[in-house]
C-alpha beads as a LAMMPS data file, in Angstrom:
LAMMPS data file: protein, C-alpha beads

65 atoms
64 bonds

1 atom types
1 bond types

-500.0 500.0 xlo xhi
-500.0 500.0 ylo yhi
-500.0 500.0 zlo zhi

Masses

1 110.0

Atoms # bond

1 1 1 88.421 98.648 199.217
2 1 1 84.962 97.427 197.537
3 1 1 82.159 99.413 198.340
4 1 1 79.250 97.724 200.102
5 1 1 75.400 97.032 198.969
6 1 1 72.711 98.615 201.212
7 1 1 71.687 101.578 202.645
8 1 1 73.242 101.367 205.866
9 1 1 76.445 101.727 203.658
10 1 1 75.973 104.783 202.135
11 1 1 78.162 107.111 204.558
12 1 1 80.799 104.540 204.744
13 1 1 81.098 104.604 200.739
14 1 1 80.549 108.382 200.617
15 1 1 83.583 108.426 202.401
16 1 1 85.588 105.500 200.571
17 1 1 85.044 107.562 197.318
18 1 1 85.991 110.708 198.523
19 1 1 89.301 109.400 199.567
20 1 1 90.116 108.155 196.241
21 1 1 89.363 111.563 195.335
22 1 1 86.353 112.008 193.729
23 1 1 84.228 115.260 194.275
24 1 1 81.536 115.025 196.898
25 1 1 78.576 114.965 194.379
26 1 1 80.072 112.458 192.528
27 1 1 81.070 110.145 195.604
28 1 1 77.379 110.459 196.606
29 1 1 76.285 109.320 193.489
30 1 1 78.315 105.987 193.268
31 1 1 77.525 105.159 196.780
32 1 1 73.547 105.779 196.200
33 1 1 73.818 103.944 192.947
34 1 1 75.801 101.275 194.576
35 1 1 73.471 100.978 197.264
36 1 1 70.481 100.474 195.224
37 1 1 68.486 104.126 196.282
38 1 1 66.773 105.273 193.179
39 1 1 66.949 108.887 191.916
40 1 1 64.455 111.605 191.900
41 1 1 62.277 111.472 188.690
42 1 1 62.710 107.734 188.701
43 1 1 59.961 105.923 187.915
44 1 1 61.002 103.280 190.949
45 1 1 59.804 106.043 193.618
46 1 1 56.578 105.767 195.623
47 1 1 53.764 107.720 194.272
48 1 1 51.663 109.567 196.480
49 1 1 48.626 108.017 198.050
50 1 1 45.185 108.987 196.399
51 1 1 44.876 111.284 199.587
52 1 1 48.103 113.177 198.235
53 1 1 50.357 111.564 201.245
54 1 1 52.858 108.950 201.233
55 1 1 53.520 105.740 203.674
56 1 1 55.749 105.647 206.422
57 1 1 58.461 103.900 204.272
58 1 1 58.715 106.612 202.289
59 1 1 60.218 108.931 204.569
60 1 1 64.027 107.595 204.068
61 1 1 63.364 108.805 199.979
62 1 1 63.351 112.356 201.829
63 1 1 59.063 112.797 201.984
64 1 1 56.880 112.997 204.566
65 1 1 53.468 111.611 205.286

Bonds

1 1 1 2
2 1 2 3
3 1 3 4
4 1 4 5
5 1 5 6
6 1 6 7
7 1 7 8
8 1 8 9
9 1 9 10
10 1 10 11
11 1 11 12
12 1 12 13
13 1 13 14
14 1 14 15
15 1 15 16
16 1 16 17
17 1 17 18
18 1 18 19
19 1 19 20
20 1 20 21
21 1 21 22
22 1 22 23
23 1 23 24
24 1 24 25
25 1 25 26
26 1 26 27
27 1 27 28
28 1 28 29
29 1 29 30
30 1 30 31
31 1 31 32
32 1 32 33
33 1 33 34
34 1 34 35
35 1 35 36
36 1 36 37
37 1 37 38
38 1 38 39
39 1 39 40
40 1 40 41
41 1 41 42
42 1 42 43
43 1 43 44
44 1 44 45
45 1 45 46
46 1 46 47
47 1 47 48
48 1 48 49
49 1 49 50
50 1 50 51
51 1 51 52
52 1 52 53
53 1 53 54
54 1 54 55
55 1 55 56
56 1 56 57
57 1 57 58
58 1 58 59
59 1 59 60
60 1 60 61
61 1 61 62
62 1 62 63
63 1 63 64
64 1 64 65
């Protein structure tokens, strides 16, 4: 089965990738890759806010406001 674009797929491809048995971390991987979610350290994150915080739309990357 393909894997599906967007976040709201990430589970469902976590799981399609573990069945056709790849480890966990590398199952997470694909389906954050696939999905379009950029990795820590990438230059595609939000930066923090010249008060040191971030926005609201940050929070699914993990960080709070």
């Amino acid at each position: 089965m393909p894997l599906l674009k967007g976040k709201e797929n990430i589970g469902h491809n976590v799981t399609t990738e573990e069945n056709a048995g790849k480890p966990k971390a590398q199952a997470v991987a694909i389906a954050l890759k696939t999905a379009g979610v950029a990795k820590a350290g990438d230059a595609r994150l939000p930066q923090a806010d010249s008060d040191g915080g971030y926005s609201v739309g940050d929070c699914w990357n993990g960080r709070t406001a």
